[in-house]
C-alpha positions as CSV (number, residue, x, y, z in Angstrom):
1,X,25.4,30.6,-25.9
2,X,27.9,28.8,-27.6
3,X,28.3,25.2,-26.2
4,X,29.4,21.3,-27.2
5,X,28.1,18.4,-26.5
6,X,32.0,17.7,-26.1
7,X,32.1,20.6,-23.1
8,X,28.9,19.5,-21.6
9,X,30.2,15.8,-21.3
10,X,32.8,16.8,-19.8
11,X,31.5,18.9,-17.4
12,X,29.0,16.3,-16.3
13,X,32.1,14.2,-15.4
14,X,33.8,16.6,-13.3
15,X,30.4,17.7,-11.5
16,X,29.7,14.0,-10.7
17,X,33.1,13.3,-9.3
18,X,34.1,16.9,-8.2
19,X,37.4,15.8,-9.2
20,X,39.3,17.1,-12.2
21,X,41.7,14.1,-11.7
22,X,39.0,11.1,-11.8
23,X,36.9,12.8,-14.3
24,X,39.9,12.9,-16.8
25,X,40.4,9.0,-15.6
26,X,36.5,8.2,-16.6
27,X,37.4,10.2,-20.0
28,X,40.4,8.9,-21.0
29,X,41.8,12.1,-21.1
30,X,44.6,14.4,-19.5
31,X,43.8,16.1,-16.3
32,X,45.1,19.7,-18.3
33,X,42.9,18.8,-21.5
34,X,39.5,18.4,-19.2
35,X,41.0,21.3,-17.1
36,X,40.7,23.4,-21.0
37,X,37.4,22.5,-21.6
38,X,36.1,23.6,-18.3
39,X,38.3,27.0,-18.6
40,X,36.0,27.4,-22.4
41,X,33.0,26.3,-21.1
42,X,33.1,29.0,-18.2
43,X,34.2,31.2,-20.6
44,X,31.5,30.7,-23.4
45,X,29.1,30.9,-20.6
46,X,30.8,34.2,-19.0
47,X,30.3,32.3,-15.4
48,X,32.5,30.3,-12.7
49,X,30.8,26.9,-12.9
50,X,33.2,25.1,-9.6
51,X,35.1,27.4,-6.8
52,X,38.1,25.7,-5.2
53,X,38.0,25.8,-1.3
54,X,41.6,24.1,-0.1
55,X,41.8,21.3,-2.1
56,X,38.2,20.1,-3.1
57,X,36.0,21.8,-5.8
58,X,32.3,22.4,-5.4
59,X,29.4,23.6,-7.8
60,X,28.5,27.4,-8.0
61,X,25.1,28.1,-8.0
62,X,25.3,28.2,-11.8
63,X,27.2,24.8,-12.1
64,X,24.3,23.4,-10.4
65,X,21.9,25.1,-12.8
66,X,24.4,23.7,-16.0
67,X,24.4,20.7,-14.2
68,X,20.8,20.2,-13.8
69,X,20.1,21.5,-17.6
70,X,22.9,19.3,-19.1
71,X,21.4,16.4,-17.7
72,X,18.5,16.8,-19.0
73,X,20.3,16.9,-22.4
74,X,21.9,14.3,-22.2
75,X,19.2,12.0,-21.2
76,X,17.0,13.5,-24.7
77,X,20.0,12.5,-26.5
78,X,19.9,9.1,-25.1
79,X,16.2,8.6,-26.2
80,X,16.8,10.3,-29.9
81,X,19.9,7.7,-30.1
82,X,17.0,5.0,-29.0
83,X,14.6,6.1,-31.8
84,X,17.3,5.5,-34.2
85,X,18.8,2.0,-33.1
86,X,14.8,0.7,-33.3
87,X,15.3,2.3,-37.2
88,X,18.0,0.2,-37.4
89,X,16.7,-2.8,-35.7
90,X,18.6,-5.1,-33.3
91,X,21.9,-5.4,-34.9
92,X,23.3,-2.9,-32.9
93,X,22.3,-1.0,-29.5
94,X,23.7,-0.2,-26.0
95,X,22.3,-1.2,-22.8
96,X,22.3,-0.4,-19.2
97,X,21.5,-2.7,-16.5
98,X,21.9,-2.3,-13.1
99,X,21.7,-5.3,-10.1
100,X,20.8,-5.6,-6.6
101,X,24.6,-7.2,-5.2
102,X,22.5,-10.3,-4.4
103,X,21.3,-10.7,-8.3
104,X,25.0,-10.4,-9.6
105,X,25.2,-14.3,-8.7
106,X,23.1,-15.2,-11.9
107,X,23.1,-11.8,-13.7
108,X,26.2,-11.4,-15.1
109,X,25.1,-15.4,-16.4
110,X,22.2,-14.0,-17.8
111,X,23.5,-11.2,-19.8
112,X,26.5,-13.8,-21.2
113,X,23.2,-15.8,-22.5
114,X,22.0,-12.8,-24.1
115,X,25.0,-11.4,-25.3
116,X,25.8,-14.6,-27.9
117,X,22.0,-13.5,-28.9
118,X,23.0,-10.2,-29.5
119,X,26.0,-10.1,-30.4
120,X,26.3,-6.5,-31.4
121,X,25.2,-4.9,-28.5
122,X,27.4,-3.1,-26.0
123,X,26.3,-4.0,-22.0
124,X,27.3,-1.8,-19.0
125,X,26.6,-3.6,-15.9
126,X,26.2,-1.7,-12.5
127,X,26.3,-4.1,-9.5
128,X,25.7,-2.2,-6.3
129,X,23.8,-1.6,-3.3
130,X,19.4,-1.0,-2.9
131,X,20.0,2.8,-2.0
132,X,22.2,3.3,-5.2
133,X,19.4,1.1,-7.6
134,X,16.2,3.4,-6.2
135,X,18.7,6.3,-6.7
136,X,19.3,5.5,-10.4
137,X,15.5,4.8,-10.9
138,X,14.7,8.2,-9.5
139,X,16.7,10.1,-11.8
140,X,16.4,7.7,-14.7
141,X,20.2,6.4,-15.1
142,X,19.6,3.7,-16.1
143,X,17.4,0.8,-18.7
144,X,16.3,-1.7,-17.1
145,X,17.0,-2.9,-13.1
146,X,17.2,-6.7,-11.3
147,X,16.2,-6.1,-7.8
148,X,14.2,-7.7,-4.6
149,X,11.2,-5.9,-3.5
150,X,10.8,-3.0,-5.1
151,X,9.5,0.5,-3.2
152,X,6.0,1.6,-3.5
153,X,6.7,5.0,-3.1
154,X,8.2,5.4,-7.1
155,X,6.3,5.2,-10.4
156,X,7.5,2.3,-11.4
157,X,6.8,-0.9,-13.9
158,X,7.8,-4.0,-12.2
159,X,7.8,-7.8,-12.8
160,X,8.1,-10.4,-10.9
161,X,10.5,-13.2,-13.0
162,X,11.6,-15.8,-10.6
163,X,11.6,-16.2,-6.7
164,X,14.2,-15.7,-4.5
165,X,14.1,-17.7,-1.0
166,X,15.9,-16.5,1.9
167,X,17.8,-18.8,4.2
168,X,19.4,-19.2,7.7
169,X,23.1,-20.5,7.0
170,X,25.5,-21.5,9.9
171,X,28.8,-23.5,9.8
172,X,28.4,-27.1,8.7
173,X,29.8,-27.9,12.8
174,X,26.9,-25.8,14.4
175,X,24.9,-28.0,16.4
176,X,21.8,-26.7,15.1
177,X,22.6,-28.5,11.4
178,X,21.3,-31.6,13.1
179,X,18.3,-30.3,13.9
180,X,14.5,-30.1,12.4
181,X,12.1,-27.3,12.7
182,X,13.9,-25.2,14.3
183,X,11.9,-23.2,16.3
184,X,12.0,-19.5,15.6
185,X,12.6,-18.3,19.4
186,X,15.8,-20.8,19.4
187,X,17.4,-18.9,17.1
188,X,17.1,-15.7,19.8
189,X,20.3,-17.5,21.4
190,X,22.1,-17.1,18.1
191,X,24.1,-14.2,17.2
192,X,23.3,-13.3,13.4
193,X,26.0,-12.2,10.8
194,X,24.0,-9.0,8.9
195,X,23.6,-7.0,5.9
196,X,23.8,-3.3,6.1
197,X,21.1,-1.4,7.1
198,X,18.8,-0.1,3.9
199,X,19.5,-3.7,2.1
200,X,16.8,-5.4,0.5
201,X,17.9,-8.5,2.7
202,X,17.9,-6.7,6.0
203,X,14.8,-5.2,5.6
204,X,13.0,-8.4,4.7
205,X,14.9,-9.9,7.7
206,X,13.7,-7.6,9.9
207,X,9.8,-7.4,8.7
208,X,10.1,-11.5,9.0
209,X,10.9,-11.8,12.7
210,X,9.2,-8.3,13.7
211,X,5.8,-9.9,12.4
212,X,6.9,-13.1,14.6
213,X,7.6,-11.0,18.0
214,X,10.8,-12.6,17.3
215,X,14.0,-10.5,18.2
216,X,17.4,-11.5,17.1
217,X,21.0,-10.7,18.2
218,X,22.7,-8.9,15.6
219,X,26.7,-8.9,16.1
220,X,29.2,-8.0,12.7
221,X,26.9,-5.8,9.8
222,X,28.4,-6.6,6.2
223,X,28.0,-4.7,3.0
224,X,28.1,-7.8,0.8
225,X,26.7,-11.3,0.7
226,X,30.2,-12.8,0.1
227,X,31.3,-11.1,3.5
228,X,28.4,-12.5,5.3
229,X,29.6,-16.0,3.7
230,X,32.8,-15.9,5.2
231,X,32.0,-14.6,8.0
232,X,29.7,-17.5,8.6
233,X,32.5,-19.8,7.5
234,X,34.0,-18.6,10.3
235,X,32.1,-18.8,13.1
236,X,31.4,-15.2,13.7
237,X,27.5,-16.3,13.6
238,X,24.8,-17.0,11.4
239,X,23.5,-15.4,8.3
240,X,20.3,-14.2,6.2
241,X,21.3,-14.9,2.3
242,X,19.6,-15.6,-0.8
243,X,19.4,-19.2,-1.5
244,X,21.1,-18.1,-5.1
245,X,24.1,-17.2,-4.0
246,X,24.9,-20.3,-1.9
247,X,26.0,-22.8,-5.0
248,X,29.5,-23.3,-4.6
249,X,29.4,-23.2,-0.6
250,X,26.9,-26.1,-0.7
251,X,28.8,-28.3,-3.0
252,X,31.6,-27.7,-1.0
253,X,30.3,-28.4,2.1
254,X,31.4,-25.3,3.6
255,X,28.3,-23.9,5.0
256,X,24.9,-25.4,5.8
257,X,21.0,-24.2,5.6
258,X,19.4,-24.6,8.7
259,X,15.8,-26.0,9.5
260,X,13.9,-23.6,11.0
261,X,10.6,-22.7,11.6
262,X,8.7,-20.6,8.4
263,X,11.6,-20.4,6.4
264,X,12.8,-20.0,3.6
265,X,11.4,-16.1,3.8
266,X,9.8,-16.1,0.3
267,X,10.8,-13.0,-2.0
268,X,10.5,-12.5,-5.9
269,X,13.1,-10.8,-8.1
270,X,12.0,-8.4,-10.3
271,X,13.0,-6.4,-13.6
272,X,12.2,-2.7,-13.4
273,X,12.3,0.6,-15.1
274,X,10.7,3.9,-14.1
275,X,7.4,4.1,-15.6
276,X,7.1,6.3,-19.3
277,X,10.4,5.3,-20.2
278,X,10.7,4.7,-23.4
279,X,12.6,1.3,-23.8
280,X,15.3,1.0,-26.3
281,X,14.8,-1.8,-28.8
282,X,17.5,-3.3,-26.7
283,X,16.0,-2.3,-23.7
284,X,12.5,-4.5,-24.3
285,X,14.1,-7.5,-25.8
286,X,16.6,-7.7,-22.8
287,X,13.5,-7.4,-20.6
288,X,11.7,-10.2,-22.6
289,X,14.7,-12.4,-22.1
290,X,14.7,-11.9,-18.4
291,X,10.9,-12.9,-18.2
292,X,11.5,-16.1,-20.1
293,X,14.8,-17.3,-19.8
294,X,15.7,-16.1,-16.3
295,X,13.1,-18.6,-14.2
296,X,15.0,-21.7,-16.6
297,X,18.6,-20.3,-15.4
298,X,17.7,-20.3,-11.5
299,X,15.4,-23.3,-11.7
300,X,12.0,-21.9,-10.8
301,X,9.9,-22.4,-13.4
């Protein structure tokens, strides 16, 4: 079997989009020069690796197999290039670092800080939803991960670096901002501004009041803490956020944390990583920064 690395790269990008077009986009290349390298990798292998039904592409049954194996590769390759940037010592390095939406608020601050540090080292920073995090822990795409609570259900190492308070916002107008100890039953009559179902916010939400016997009203559901702002803003209801990513709409005036009863909801943010990874040299001393000098950057220590 006569394969590159060059092929296999390649195919890994067309398999994860199922798209000749976006794969070439991802590689910088031309949609006919990643179309080539398919055509030699199918032919070096003496096997149809995608089957074209109307206009989308799928896997065969032996592009899920190359798939599966060139993964693995890859992933071995990563590690070897590991080994040898810890030869070389900090200098140089790449790291991977993906962030619950909520934690992009300081994160991308935090990896500015460490990046005059290290100057030498190339970041990729994934910001996206709890689903897509547990998915890239699963399958180990990634170094290191800033999240809320994570699951018990993964082998994981996790740290808690800093806490992360939950809190009702309304409208600076709403007549409940002059109020105190807001009593959690009142805020039955409210109709709440949500996060998506599966989000590390919703599901604390809901654990909160379910413990309480408390039911809310749930109107508009939001994929991002910046919609549920707005939202808010507007007067479509009230919200659930993370105290962290409140800053400028509190020196602005623009929206208001209410008073109520057993709040803030306390959380933790943590940095994770599956467990038996073998950390980069990058890796461990990004993880040592985020133990040290993320609790200074959000106040908590």
């Amino acid at each position: 079997m006569n394969i590159t690395f060059r092929q296999l790269k390649v195919f890994d990008a067309v398999a994860r989009h199922l798209s000749y077009t976006r794969a070439a986009e991802e590689l910088f290349l031309s949609q006919p020069a990643v179309s080539m390298q398919i055509k030699q990798l199918e032919d070096n292998l003496g096997i149809p690796l995608f089957e074209q039904l109307g206009k989308k592409i799928y896997l065969t049954e032996g592009g899920r197999e190359l798939y599966h194996y060139g993964h693995a590769i890859s992933q071995q390759l990563e590690e070897a290039d590991a080994v040898f940037e810890q030869l070389k010592g900090l200098k140089k390095g790449r790291l991977k670092v993906s962030v619950a939406s909520t934690a992009n608020y300081f994160a991308t601050r935090l990896l500015a800080s460490f990046s005059k540090t290290y100057e030498g080292v190339t970041v990729m920073l994934d910001v996206t939803n709890r689903k897509s995090l547990l998915d890239q822990l699963e399958h180990n795409e990634t170094d290191l991960v800033i999240m809320g609570r994570p699951p018990l259900e993964l082998d994981l190492v996790t740290e808690a670096f800093a806490d992360n308070p939950l809190v009702v916002i309304a409208p600076p107008n709403h007549p409940l901002t002059r109020e105190s100890h807001i009593p959690l039953k009142r805020l039955q009559k409210e109709t709440f501004v949500v996060r998506e179902f599966g989000s590390g916010t919703r599901i604390a939400m809901e654990r909160f009041f379910s413990d309480r016997g408390v039911r809310l009203t749930t109107g508009m559901e939001m994929t991002s803490n910046e919609a549920i702002k707005q939202a808010v803003e507007a007067g479509l209801g009230l919200g659930i956020v993370s105290v962290h990513t409140l800053g400028l709409e509190l020196e602005t005036r623009r929206l208001s944390i209410l008073n109520a009863e057993a709040f803030p909801i306390l959380r933790h943010w943590y940095v994770v990583h599956r467990k038996g990874k073998r950390l980069s040299p990058v890796a461990q001393a990004f993880r040592e920064f985020v133990l040290t000098e993320a609790p200074k950057l959000l106040g908590t220590t």
